[in-house]
N, C-alpha and C positions, 0 to 999 in steps of 0.2 A: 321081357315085359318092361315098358317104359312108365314108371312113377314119376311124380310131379312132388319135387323138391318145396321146402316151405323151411321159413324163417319164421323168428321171435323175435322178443325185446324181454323175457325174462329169465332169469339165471335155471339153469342147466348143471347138470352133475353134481358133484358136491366140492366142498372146500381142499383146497390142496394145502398141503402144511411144505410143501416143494415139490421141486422135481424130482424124476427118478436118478436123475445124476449130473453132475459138472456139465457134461458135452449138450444134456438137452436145454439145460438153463442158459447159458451162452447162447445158446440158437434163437433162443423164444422172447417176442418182442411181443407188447403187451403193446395195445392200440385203444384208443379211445378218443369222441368227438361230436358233435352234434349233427341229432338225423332229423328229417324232417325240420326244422328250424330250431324246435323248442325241446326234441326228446335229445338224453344224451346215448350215442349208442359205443358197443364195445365188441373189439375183436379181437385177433393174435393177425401175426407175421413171424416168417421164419425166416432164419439169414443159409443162404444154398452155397452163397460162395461169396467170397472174399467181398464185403461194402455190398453186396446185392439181395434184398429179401423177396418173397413174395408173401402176398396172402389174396383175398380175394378179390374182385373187379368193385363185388357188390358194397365192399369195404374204402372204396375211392377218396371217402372223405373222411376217412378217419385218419387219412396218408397228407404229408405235406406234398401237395400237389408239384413244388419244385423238384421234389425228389424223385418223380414218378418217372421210371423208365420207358413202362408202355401197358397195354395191357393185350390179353387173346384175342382173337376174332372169333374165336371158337370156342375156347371155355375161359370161367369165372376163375382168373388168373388175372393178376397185376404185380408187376415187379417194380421197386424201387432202392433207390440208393440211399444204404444208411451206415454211419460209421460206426453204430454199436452192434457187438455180438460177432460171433466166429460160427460157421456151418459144422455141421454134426456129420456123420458117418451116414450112409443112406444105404438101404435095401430094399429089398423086391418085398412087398407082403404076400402071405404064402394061406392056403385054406386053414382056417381053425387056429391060426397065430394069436395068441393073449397080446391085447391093444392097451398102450393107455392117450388119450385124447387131451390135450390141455386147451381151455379158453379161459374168457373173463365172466365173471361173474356181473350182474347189473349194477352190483357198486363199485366194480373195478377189481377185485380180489382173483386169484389164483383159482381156477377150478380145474379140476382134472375128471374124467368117466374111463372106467374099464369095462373091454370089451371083447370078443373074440369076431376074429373075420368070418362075414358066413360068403363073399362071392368074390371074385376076383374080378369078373369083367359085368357089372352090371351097366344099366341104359337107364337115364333119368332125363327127365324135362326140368329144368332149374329154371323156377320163376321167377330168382333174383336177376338172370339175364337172357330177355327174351328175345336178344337176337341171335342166339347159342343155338344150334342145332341140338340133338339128343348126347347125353353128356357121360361119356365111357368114365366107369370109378369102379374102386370096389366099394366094398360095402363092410360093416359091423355091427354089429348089438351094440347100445350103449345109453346112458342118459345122456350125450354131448346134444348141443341146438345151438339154442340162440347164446351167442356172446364165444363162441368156437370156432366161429368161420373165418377159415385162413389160418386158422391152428394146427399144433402139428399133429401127427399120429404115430406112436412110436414103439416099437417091438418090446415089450412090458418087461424082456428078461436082460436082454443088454442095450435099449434106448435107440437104438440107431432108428434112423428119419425113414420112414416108408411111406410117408403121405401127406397133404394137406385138406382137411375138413371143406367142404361147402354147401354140406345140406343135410338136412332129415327129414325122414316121413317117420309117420306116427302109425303103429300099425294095427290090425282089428282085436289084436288079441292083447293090447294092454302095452306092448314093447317098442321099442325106437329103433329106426332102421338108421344108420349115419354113413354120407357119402362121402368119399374120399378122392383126389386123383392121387394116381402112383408116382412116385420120383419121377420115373420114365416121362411122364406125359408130363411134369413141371420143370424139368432141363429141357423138353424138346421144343415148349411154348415158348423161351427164354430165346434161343436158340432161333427160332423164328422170328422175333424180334428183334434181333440182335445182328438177323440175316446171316448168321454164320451155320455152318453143316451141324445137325443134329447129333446127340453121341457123346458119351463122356470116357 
């Protein structure tokens, strides 16, 4: 089933008093800047490897445009070069894995949403980027949205990196569906721009 991804402009999950540990905190780059002219908008970026982050395409100007390595032709991915923060340990998310999600809050504050994965390979229409073909992610429960995108997703018992945030649907029964790509698909995007063999 192919659902159609949607964005906000207000705050999502609740207040974080930190992270879950050293290695996610170093990773996690807090983003903010103006959208549309006059709103201010807010997201996250995470650092993969050494001076290189991503977060998302649809996140472009919340990025100093100098620093911007490139972005997907395929999915809501953009990488740039930044001298703060050091990459975290990364793995595969696995079914039924306890998630926790980090973004910004609409004043700028730390938010975090716990979640457990319910899909590995799901199919989504992202309407932040309409020239993306259907967009492979997994999937979680969780209150993560607006001000999470390009945020990390990280295995709630020992932190390590299995994902980056770029969407949610809202669903009929009252709960939040949050879309993620896997590590896998954010080194191999990298990797494509960067024109070298995919693979870590």
């Amino acid at each position: 089933m192919v659902s159609g991804i949607l964005a906000g402009c207000s705050s999502a999950g609740e207040p974080a008093p930190d992270f879950l540990n050293a290695d996610v905190a170093r990773s996690y780059l807090p983003l903010s800047g103006t959208r549309d002219i006059v709103l201010t908008g807010h997201g996250a970026g995470v650092v993969i490897e050494d001076g290189i982050a991503v977060t998302n395409a649809h996140n472009a100007n919340l990025v100093d445009g100098g620093e911007t390595i490139g972005a997907s032709m395929q999915y809501d991915l953009m990488y740039f070069h930044t001298a703060s923060g050091t990459a975290e340990a990364t793995a595969k998310p696995w079914l039924a894995e306890q998630v926790i999600a980090y973004g910004q809050g609409a004043d700028g504050s730390l938010r975090m949403a716990r979640g457990r994965v319910t899909s590995l390979d799901s199919l989504a229409n992202n309407q932040q980027c309409p020239t993306c073909g259907p967009q492979h992610a997994f999937t979680f429960e969780a209150d993560a949205g607006p001000g999470f995108s390009g945020g990390p997703v990280v295995d709630a018992a020992d932190g390590k990196l299995i994902g980056i945030v770029f969407g949610f649907v809202d669903q009929k029964d009252g709960s939040r569906l949050i879309y993620a790509y896997d590590m896998a698909r954010v080194f191999g995007e990298l990797a494509v721009i960067e024109g070298r063999p995919a693979g870590r």
